[in-house]
Structure formats: structure tokens, C-alpha cells
ROTORPA-527705 format. One record per residue: x, z, y of N, C-alpha, C in turn. Coordinates in Angstrom, 3 decimals. Layout:
BEGIN
<node><n_x>X</n_x><n_z>Z</n_z><n_y>Y</n_y><ca_x>X</ca_x><ca_z>Z</ca_z><ca_y>Y</ca_y><c_x>X</c_x><c_z>Z</c_z><c_y>Y</c_y></node>
...
This chain:
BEGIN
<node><n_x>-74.201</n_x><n_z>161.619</n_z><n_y>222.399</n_y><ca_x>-72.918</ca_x><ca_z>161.040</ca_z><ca_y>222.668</ca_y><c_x>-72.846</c_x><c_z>159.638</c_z><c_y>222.053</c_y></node>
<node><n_x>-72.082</n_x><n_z>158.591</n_z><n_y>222.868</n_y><ca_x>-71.742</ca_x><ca_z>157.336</ca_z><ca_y>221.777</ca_y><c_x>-71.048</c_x><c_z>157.216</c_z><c_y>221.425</c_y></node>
<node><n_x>-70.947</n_x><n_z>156.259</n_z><n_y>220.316</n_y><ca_x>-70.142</ca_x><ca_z>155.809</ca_z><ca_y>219.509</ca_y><c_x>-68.495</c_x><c_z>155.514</c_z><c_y>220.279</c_y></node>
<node><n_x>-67.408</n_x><n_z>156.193</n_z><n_y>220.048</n_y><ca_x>-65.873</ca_x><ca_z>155.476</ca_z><ca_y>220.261</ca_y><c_x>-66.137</c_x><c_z>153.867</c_z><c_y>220.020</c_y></node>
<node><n_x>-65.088</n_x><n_z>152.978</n_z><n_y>220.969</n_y><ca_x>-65.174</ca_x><ca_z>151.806</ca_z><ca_y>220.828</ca_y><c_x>-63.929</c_x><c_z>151.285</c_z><c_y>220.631</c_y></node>
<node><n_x>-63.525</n_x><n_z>150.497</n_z><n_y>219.347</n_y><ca_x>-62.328</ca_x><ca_z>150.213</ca_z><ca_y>219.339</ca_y><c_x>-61.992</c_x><c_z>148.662</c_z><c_y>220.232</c_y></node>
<node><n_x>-60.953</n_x><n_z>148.863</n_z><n_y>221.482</n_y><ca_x>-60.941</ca_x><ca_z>147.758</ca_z><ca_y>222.194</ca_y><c_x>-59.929</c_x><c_z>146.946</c_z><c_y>221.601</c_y></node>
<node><n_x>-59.204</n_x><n_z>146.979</n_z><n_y>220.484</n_y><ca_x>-58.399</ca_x><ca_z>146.450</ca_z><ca_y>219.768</ca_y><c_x>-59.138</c_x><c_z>145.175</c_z><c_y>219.279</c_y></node>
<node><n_x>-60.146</n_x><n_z>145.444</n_z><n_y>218.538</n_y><ca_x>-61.328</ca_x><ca_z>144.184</ca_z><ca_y>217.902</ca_y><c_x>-61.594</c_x><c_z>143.932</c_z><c_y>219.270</c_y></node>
<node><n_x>-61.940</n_x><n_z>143.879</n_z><n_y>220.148</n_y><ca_x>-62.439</ca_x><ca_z>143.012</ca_z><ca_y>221.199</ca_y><c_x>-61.212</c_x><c_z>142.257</c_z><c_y>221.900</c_y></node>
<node><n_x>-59.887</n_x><n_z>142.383</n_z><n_y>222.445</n_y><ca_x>-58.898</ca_x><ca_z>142.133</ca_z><ca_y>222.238</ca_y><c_x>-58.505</c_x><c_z>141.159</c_z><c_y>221.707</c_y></node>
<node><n_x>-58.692</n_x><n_z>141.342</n_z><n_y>219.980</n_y><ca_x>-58.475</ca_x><ca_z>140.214</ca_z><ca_y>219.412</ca_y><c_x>-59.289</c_x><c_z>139.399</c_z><c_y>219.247</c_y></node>
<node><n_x>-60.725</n_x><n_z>139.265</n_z><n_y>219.492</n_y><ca_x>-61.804</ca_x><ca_z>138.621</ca_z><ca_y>219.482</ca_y><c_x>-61.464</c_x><c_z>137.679</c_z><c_y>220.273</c_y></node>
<node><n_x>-61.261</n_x><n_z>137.890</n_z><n_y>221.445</n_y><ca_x>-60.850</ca_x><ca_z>136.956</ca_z><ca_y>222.769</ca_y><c_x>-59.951</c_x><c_z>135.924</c_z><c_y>222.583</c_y></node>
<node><n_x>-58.613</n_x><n_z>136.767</n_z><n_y>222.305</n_y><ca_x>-57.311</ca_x><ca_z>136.289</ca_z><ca_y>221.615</ca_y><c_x>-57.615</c_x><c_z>135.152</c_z><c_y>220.532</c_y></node>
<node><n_x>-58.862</n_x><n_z>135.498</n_z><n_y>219.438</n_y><ca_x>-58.949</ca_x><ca_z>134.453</ca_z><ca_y>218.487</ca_y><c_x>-59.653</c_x><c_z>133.346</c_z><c_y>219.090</c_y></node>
<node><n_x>-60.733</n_x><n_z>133.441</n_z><n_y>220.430</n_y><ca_x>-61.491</ca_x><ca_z>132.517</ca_z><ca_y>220.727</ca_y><c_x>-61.017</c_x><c_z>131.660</c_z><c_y>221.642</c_y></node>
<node><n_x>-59.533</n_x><n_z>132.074</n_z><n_y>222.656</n_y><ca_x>-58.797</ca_x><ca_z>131.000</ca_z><ca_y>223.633</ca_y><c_x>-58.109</c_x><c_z>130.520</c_z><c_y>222.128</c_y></node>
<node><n_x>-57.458</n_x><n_z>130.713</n_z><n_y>221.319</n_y><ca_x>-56.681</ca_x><ca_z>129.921</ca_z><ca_y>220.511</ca_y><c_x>-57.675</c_x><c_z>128.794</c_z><c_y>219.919</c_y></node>
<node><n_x>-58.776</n_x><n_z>129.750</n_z><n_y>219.548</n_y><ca_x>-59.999</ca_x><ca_z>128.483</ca_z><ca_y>218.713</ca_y><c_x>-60.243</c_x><c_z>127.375</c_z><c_y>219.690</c_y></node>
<node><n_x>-60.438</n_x><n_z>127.272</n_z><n_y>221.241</n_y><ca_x>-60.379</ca_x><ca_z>127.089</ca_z><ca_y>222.669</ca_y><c_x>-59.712</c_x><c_z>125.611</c_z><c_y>222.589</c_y></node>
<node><n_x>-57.884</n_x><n_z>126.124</n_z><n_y>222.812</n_y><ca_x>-56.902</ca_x><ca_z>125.342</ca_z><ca_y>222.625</ca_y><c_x>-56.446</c_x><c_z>124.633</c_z><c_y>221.529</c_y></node>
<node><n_x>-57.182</n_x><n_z>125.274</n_z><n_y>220.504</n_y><ca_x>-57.336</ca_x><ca_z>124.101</ca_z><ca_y>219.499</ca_y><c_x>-57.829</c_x><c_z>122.893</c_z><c_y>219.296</c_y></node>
<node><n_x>-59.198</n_x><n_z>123.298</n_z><n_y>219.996</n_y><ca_x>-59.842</ca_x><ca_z>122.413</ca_z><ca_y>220.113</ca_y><c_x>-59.853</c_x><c_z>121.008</c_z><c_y>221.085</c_y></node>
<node><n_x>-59.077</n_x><n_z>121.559</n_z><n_y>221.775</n_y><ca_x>-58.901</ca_x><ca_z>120.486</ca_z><ca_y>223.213</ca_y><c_x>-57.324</c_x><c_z>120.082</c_z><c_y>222.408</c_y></node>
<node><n_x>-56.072</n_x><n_z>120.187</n_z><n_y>221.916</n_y><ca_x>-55.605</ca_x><ca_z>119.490</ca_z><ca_y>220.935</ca_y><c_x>-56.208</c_x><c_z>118.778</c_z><c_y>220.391</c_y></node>
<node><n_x>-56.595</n_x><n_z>118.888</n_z><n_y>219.646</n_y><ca_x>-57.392</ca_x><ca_z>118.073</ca_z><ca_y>218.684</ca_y><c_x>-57.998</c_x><c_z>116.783</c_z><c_y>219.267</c_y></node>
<node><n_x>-58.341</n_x><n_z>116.808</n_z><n_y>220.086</n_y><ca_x>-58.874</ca_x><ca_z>115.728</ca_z><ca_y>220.968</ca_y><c_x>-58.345</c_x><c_z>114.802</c_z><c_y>221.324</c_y></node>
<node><n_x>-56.760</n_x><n_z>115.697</n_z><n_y>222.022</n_y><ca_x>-55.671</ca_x><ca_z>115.267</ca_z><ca_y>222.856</ca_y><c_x>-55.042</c_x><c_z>113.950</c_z><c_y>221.565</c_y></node>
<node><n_x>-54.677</n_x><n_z>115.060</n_z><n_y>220.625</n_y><ca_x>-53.863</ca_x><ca_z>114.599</ca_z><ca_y>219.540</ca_y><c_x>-54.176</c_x><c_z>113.650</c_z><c_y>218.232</c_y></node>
<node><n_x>-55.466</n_x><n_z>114.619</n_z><n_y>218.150</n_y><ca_x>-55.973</ca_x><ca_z>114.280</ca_z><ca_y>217.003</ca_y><c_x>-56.342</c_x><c_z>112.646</c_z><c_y>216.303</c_y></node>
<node><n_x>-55.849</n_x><n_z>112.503</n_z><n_y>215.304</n_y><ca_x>-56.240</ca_x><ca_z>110.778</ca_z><ca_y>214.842</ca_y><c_x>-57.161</c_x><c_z>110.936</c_z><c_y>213.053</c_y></node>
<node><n_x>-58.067</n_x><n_z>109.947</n_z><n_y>212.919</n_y><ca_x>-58.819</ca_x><ca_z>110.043</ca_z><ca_y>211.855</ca_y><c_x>-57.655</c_x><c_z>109.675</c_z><c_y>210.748</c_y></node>
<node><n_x>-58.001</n_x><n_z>109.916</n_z><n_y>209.801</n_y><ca_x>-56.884</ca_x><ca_z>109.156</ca_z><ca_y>208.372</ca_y><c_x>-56.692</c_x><c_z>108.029</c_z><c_y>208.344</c_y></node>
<node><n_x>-57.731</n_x><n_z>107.306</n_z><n_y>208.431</n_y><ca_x>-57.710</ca_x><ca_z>105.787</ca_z><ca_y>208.527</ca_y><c_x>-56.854</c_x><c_z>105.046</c_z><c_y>209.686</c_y></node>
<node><n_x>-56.960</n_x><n_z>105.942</n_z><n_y>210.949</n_y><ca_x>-55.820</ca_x><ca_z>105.382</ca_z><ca_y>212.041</ca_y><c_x>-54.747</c_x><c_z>105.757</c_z><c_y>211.480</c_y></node>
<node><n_x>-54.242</n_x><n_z>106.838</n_z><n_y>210.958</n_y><ca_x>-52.873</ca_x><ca_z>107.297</ca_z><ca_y>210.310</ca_y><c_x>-52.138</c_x><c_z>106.433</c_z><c_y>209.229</c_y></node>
<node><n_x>-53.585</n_x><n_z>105.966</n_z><n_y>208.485</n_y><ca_x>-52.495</ca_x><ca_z>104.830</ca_z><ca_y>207.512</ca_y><c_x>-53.214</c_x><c_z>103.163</c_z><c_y>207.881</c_y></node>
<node><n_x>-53.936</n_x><n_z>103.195</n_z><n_y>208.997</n_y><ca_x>-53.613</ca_x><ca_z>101.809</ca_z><ca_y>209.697</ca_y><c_x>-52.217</c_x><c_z>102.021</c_z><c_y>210.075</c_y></node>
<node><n_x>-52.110</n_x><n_z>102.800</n_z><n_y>211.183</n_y><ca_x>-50.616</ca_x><ca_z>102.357</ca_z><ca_y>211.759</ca_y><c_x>-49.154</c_x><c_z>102.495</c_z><c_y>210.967</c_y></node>
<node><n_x>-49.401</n_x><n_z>103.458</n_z><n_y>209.693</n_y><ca_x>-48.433</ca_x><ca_z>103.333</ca_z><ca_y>208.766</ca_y><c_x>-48.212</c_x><c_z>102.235</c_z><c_y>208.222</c_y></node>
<node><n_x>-49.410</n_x><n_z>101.475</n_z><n_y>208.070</n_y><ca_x>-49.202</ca_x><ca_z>99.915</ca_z><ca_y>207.258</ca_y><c_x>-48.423</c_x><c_z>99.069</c_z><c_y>208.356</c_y></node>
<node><n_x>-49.061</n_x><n_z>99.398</n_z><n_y>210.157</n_y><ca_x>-48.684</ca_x><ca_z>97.870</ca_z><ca_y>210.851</ca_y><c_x>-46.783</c_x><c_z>98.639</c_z><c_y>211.124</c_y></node>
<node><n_x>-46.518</n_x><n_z>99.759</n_z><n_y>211.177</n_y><ca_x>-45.195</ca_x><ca_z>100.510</ca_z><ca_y>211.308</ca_y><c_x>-44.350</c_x><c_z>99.871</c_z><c_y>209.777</c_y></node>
<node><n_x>-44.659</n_x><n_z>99.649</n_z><n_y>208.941</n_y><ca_x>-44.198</ca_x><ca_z>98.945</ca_z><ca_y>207.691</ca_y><c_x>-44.083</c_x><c_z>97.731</c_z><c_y>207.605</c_y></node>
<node><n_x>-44.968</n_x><n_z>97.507</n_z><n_y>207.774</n_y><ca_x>-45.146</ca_x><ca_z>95.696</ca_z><ca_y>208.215</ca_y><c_x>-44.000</c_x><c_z>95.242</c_z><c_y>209.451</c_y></node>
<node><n_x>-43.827</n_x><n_z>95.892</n_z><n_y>210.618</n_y><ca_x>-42.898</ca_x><ca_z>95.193</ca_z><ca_y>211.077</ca_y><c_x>-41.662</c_x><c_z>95.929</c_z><c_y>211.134</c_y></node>
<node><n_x>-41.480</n_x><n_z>96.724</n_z><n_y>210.045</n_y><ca_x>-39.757</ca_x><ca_z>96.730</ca_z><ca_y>209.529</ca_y><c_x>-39.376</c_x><c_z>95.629</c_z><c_y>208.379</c_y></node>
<node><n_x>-40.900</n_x><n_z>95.426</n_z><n_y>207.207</n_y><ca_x>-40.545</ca_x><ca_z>94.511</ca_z><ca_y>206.384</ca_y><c_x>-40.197</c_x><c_z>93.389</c_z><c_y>206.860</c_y></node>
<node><n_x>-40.927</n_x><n_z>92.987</n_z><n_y>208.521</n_y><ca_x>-41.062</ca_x><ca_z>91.533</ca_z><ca_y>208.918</ca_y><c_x>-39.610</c_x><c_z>91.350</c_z><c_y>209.640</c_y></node>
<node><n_x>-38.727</n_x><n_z>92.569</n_z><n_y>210.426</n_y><ca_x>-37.825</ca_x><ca_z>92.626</ca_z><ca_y>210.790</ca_y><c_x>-36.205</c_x><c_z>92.762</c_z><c_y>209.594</c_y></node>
<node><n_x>-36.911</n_x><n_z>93.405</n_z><n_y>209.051</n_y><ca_x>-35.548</ca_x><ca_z>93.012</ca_z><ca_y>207.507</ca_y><c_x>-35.521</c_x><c_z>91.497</c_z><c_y>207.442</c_y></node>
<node><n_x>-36.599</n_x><n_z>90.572</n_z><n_y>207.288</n_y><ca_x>-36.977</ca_x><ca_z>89.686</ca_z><ca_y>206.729</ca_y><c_x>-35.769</c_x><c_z>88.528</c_z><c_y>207.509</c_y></node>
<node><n_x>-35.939</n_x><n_z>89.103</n_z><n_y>208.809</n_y><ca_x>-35.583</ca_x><ca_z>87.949</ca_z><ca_y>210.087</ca_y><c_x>-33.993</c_x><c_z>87.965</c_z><c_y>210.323</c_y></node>
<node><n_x>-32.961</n_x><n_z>89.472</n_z><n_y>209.249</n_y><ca_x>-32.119</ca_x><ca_z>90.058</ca_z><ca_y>209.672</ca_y><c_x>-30.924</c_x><c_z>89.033</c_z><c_y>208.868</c_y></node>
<node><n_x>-29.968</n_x><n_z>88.698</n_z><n_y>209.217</n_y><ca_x>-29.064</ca_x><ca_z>87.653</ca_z><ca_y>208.952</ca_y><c_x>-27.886</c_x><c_z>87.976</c_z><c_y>208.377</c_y></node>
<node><n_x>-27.932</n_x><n_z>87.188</n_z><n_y>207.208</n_y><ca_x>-27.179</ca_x><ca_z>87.606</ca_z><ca_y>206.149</ca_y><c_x>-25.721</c_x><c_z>87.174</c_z><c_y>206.574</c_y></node>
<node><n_x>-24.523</n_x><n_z>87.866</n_z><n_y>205.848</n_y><ca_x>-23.016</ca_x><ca_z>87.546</ca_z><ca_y>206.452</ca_y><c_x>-22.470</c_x><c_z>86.935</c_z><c_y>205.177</c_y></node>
């Protein structure tokens, strides 16, 4: 006779490998290195400082 098979672990096997899947293609979609994250934090800073700068006093 064989072994019972629990289809629960296979199930979730699947389940874990479309999520690992769609993660991955996020990541792609979305994904930015650190260095782009605080490039554009600096040039996103830079032109509020440069826009305060230009803003006219009463």
C-alpha cells in the first residue's frame, strides 16, 4: 500500500510559489535601488527648498 498524501502541503506549495511569482514581477514593476530613493529624495528637497526660496514675503 502507499503512503497517504497530504494535498494541503502541495496546495500551499503552489500558493507560496504564484505569490513568490508576483513578487517578483513587482519588484521589477516597482522596485527602485536605495541610491535612486535618496537621489530623488534629495532632487524632491531641493525643489521645495528652491521653491520656499522664490516664495514672497508680505
Amino acid at each position: 500500500m502507499s503512503k497517504p498524501v497530504n494535498l494541503n502541503r502541495y496546495r500551499k506549495e503552489k500558493a507560496r510559489a504564484q505569490s513568490k511569482a508576483r513578487a517578483d514581477q513587482n519588484a521589477v514593476k516597482f522596485g527602485r535601488t536605495k541610491s535612486e530613493k535618496i537621489e530623488s529624495k534629495f532632487e524632491r528637497d531641493k525643489f521645495h527648498r528652491d521653491l520656499d526660496d522664490r516664495e514672497l514675503d508680505e
